[in-house]
PALO-801117 format. One record per residue (C-alpha): residue in three letters; x, y, z. Coordinates in steps of 0.001 Angstrom, whole numbers, padded with zeros to 6 digits, always signed. Example, Ala and Ser with C-alpha at 12.3 -4.5 7.8 and 13.67 -1.06 7.14 Angstrom:
Ala+012300-004500+007800Ser+013670-001060+007140
***
This chain:
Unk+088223+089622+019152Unk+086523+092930+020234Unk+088592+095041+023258Unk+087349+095243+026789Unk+085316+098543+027064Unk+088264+100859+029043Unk+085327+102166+031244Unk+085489+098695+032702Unk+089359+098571+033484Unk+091163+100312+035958Unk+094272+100202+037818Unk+094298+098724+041564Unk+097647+099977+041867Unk+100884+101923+040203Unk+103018+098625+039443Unk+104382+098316+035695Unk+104391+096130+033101Unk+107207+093779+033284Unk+108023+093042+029952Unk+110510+090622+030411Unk+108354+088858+032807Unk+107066+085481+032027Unk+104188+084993+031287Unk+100550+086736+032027Unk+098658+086090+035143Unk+094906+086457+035780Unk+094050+085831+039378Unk+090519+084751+039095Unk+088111+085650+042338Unk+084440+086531+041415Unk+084070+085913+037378Unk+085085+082342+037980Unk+083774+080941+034452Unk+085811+081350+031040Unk+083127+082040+028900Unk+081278+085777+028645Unk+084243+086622+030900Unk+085535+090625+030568Unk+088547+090236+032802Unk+089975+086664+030969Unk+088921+088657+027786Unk+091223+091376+029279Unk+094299+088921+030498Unk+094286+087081+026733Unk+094713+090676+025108Unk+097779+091519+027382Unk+098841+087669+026161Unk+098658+088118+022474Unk+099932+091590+022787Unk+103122+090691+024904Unk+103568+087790+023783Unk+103097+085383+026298Unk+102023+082333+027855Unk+098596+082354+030293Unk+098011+081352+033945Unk+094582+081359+035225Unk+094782+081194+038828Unk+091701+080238+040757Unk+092136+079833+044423Unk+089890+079021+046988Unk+090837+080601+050383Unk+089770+078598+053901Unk+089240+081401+055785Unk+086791+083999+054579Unk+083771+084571+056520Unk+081017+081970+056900Unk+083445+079657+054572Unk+081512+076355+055072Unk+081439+072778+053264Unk+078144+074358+051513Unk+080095+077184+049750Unk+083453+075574+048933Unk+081167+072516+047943Unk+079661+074743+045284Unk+083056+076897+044073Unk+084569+073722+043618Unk+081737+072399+041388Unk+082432+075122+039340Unk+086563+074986+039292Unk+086059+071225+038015Unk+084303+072789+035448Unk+087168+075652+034376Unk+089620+072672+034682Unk+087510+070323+032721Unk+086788+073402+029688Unk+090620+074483+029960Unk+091970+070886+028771Unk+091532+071766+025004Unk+093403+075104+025384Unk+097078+076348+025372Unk+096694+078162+029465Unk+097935+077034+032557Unk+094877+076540+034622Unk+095942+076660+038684Unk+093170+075655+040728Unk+094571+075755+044556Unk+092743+075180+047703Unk+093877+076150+050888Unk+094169+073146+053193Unk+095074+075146+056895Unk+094464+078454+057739Unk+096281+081091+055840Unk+097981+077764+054147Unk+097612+080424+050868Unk+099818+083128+051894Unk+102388+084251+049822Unk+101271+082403+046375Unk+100327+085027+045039Unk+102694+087256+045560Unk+105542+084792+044697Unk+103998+084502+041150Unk+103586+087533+039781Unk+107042+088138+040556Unk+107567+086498+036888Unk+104775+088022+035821Unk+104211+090907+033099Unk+100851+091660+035092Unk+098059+090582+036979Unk+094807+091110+035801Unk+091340+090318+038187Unk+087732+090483+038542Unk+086337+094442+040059Unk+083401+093106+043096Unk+082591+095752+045492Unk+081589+093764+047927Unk+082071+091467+050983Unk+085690+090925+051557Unk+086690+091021+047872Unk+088186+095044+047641Unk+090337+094639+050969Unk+091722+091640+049812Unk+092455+092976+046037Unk+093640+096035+048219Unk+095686+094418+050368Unk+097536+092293+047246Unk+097982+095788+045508Unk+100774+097005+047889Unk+102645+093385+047515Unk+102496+093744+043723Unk+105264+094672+042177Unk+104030+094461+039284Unk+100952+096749+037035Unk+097219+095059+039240Unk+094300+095463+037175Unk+090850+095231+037814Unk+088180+094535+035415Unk+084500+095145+035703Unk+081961+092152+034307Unk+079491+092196+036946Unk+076619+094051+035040Unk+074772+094949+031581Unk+076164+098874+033175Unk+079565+099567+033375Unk+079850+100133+037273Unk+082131+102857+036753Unk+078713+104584+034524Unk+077409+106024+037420Unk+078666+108460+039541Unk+076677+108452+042973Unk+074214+106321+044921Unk+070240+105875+043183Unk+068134+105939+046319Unk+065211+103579+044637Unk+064791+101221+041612Unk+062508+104096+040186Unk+065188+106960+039824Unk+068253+104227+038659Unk+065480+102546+035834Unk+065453+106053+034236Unk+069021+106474+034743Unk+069609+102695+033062Unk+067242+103667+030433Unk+069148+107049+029503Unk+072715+104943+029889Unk+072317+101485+028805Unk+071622+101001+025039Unk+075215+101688+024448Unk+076467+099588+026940Unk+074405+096666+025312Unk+076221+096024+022087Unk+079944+096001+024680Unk+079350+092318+025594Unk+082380+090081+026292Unk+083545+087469+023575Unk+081357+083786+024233Unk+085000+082334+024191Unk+088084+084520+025001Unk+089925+081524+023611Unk+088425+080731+020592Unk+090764+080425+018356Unk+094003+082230+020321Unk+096831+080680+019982Unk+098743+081689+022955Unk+102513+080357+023835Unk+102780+077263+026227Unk+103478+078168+029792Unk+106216+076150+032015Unk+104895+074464+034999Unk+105087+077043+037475Unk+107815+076539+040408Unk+104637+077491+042755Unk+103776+074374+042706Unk+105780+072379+044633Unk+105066+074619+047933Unk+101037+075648+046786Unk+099986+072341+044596Unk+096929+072258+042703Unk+094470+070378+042527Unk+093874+067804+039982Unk+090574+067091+037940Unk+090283+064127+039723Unk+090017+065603+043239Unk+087503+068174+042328Unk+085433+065986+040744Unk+085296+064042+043859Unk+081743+064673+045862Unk+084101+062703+048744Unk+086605+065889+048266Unk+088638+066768+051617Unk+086135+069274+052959Unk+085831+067440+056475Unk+089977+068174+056737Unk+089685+071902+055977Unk+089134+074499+058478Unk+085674+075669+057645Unk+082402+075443+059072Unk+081124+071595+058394Unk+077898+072685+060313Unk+076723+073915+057272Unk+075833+071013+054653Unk+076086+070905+050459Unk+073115+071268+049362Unk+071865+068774+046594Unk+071858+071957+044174Unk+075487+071530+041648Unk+077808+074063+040916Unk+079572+075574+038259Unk+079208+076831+034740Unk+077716+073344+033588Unk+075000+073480+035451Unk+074138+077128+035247Unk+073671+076766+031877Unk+071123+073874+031924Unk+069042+076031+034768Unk+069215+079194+032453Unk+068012+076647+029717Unk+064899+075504+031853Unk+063669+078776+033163Unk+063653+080179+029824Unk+062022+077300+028397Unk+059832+076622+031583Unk+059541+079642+033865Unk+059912+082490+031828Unk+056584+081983+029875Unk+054976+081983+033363Unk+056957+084490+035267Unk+054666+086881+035869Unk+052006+084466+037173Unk+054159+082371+038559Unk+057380+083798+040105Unk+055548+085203+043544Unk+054195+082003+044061Unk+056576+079646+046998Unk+055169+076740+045660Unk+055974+077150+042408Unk+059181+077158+040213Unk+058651+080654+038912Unk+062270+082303+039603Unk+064773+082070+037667Unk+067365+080613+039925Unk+070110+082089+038792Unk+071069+084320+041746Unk+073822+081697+043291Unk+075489+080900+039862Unk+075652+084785+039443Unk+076819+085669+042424Unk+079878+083073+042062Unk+080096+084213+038480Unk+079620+080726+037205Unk+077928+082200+034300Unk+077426+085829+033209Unk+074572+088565+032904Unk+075942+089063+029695Unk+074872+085430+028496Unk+071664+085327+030393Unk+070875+088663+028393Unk+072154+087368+025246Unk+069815+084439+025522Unk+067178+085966+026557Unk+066940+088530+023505Unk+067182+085554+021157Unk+064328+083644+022458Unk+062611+086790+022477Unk+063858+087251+018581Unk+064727+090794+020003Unk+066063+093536+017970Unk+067906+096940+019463Unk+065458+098829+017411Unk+062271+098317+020274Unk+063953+100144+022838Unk+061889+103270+023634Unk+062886+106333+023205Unk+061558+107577+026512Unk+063442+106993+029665Unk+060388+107172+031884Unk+061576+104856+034543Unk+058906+102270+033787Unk+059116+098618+034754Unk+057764+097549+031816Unk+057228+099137+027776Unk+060822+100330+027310Unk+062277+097319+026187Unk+059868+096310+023711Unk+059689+092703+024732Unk+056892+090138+026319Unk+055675+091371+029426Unk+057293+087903+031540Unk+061122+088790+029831Unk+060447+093100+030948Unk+059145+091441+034071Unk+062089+089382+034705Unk+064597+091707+033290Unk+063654+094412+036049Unk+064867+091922+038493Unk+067780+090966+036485Unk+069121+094229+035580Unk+067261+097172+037483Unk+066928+095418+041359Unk+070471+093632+040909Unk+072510+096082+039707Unk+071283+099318+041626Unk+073130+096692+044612Unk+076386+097018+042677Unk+076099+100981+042528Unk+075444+100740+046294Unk+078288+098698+047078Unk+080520+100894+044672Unk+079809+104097+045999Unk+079029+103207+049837Unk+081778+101350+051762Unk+079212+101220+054752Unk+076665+099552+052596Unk+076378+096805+055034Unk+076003+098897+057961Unk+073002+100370+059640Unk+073992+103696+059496Unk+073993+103508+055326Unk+069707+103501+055377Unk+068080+106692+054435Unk+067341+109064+056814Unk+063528+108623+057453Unk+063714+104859+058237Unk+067113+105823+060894Unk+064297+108508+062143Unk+061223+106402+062220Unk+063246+102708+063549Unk+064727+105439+066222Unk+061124+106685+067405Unk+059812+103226+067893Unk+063090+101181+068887Unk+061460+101070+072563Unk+058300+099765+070782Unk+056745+096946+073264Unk+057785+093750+071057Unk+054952+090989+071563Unk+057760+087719+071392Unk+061716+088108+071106Unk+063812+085353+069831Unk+067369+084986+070260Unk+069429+083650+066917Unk+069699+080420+067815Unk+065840+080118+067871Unk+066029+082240+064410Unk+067949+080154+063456Unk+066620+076467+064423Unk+063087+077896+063105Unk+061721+078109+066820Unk+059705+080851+066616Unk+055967+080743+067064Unk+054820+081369+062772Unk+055233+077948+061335Unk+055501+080125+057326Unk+058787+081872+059201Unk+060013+078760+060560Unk+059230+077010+057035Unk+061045+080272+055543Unk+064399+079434+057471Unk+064375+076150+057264Unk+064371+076221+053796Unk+067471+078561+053784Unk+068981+076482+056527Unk+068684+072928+054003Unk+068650+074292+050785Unk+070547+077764+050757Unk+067964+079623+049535Unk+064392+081286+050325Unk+061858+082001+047910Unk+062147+085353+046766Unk+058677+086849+048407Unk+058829+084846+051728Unk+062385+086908+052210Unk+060902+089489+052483Unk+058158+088280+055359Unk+061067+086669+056714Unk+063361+089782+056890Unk+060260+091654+058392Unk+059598+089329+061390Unk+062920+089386+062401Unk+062802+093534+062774Unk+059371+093002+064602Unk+060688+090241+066902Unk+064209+091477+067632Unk+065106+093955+070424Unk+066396+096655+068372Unk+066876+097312+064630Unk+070495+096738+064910Unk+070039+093827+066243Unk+067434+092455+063786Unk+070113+093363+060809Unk+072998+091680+062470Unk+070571+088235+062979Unk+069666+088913+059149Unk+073309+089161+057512Unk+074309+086277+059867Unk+071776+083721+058741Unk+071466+085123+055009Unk+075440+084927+054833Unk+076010+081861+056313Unk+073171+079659+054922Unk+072190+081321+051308Unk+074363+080433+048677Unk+074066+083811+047005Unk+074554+085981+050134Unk+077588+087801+050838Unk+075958+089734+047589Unk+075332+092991+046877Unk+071719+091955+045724Unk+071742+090073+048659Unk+072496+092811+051210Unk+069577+095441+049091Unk+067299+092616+049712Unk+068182+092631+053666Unk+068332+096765+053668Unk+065149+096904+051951Unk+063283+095377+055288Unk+064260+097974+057070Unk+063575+101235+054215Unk+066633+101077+051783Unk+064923+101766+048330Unk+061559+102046+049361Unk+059360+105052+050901Unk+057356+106137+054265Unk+054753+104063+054640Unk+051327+104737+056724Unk+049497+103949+059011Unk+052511+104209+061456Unk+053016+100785+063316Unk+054718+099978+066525Unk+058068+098919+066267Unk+058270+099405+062333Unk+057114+103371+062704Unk+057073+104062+058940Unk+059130+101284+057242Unk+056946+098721+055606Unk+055010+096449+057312Unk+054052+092688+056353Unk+052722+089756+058077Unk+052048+086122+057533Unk+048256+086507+057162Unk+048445+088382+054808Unk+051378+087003+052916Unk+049026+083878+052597Unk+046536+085573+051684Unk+047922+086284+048293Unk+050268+083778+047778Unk+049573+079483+048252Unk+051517+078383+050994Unk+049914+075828+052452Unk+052018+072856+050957Unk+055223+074938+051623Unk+054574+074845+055444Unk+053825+071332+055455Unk+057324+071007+052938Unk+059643+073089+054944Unk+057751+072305+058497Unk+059515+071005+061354
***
């Protein structure tokens, strides 16, 4: 078994190894899949070098924000399937679930107090880092982070790209050695790895069993989360990640170009909510990809011109999609990263705070409140089809976001206010917001990555302007309204 890349590691605080400690804990919170995992990779090299038994501790917390029966529905999907995979191995597998508000506290903490170390998952986003932070100064013990979110090593770069354009060429000076550091397929194939006792945890923090997560009837209604917000019929979990990576590349990806722009169509990938709750990895979507595509290292170009398509060598629909996959998504990790205030409005380049400044008195011809935003009682049945397609199925199609994040700036008071309406619905109905591809998607409506446009507009000034006329102009829609319609 290859060794994590040590650009990926690093310490989230100045505890030691305890070498007569127990066993070896990873506290799983974003990577939550044990295949193509860097940071289990990580925890079973302390094990076999110390030693010592495994836990894998997967916990799913009540009260972060927007927590809802839609998003623990969906985590837990994917913890039945980490239970489920973890039967036919020597590791402790802890999969806990808060039942009352901060019902949690303290588990952690209590068991790494018999453990060598604690190894997690590096996310640079939502509440993730203040949490890790705050469980840092508990730790006695050496707290270490590892990085599996991207194809690039997050640590690679050392300040914020402004657009796609200028990271590409970055990514295409920096990535081919990156490419041939991919996690193991299975950390645990054959590791043998010492037995661990039943943890004394358990009797005040007890997990759950297979059973109970495999139940679609699971306690949700008894937790203290948002029940507003439904499941949505989409699964879960590594399982079914796989089988939708399967069908797009068998299905969509021959089509992608054509296709993927197109709302009534299934031309994305969708991947983006198994991603974003690491229920499988870029690393295997990658790795599959370059097969299909019978893909050798030997295309890559030689020129980092910051392209979208040519470097790789590949069919136009896998450079296509790859953009998306690598370029788009992981130039929000380097925001995140390097920006603490990459949710707020102050983080958007200086011409759109200019330009959104000059025009924030800008008569606006309706304003809607966010309950009509968010009931789809606005005046543009493709908007109100838009949002209620995010409202009952946690997602929007990837091109109508963009109308949709647009209307709201146009029909909102201020810009302010239009990006708090934005990261409320997106995070509370999309099962891959809270993201940091999620929040360059919302950022980008109002100038992040992009460039002054003209003719200047009223209340958009500079920033990019689209409407629905247009929109279905170049993209079928009609049988989407009538779909997602009231």
């Amino acid at each position: 078994m290859g060794q994590v890349p040590r650009i990926r590691i690093r310490k989230a605080n100045k505890g030691d190894i305890n070498g007569q400690g127990d066993f070896v804990l990873y506290w799983m919170i974003t990577s939550r899949r044990v295949q193509w995992n860097f940071s289990l990779q990580r925890a079973v090299e302390w094990a076999k070098g110390l030693k010592k038994p495994l836990i894998i501790l997967e916990a799913l917390r009540s009260g972060y924000p927007w927590a809802s029966d839609r998003l623990h529905r969906f985590v837990l999907d994917g913890m039945l399937d980490n239970a489920r995979a973890l039967e036919r191995h020597n590791v402790f597998y802890y999969p806990y679930v808060e039942k009352s508000p901060e019902g949690g506290k303290g588990l952690l903490e209590t068991l790494a107090q018999k453990a060598c170390l604690v190894v997690t998952d590096d996310f640079p986003a939502f509440f993730i880092p203040r949490m890790v932070k705050a469980a840092s100064r508990r730790l006695k013990v050496l707290l270490e982070q590892v990085d599996g979110n991207g194809l690039l090593p997050m640590q690679a770069a050392d300040r914020v790209y402004p657009t796609a354009y200028v990271f590409r060429r970055f990514l295409q000076k920096s990535l081919p050695g990156c490419l041939v550091e991919r996690p193991e397929p299975d950390p645990l194939k054959g590791v043998t790895l010492k037995k661990a006792k039943t943890p004394e945890t358990l009797e005040k923090w007890p997990a759950e069993s297979v059973d109970k997560l495999g139940s679609t009837a699971f306690e949700l209604s008894s937790l203290p989360i948002d029940h507003q917000v439904a499941p949505v019929k989409r699964k879960g979990g590594s399982r079914e990640a796989h089988r939708q990576l399967s069908r797009f590349l068998a299905q969509g990806l021959p089509n992608y170009i054509e296709d993927r722009n197109q709302p009534e169509e299934e031309g994305t990938s969708g991947l983006s909510p198994y991603l974003h709750f690491g229920h499988i990895s870029v690393h295997q979507v990658f790795n599959e990809l370059i097969e299909r595509e019978e893909w050798l290292f030997d295309r890559l170009s030689d020129r980092a011109a910051g392209g979208r398509s040519g470097w790789w060598g590949m069919s136009e629909n896998a450079e296509s999609f790859l953009d998306e996959l690598i370029t788009w998504r992981e130039l929000g990790f380097n925001m995140c990263r390097q920006r603490k205030d990459y949710d707020q409005y102050e983080s958007l380049p200086t011409w759109a705070l200019d330009t959104l400044s000059a025009h924030e008195l800008d008569k606006r011809d309706y304003i809607y409140s966010l309950k009509e935003f968010e009931r789809g009682k606005t005046h543009d049945p493709l908007w109100n089809a838009a949002q209620m397609e995010l409202a009952r199925e946690g997602r929007i199609h990837n091109y109508l976001r963009m109308l949709w994040g647009k209307k709201i700036l146009q029909w909102t008071g201020t810009p302010r206010k239009a990006l708090s309406i934005m990261i409320e619905l997106n995070n509370k109905y999309a099962l891959d917001g809270r993201d940091p591809n999620s929040y360059s998607g919302i950022f980008w409506v109002l100038g992040r990555y992009d460039r002054a446009w003209g003719p200047e507009r009223p209340v958009f000034g500079k920033v990019r302007y689209m409407s629905s006329k247009s929109t279905a102009r170049k993209v079928r829609v009609k049988n989407y309204v009538q779909k997602y319609g009231p």
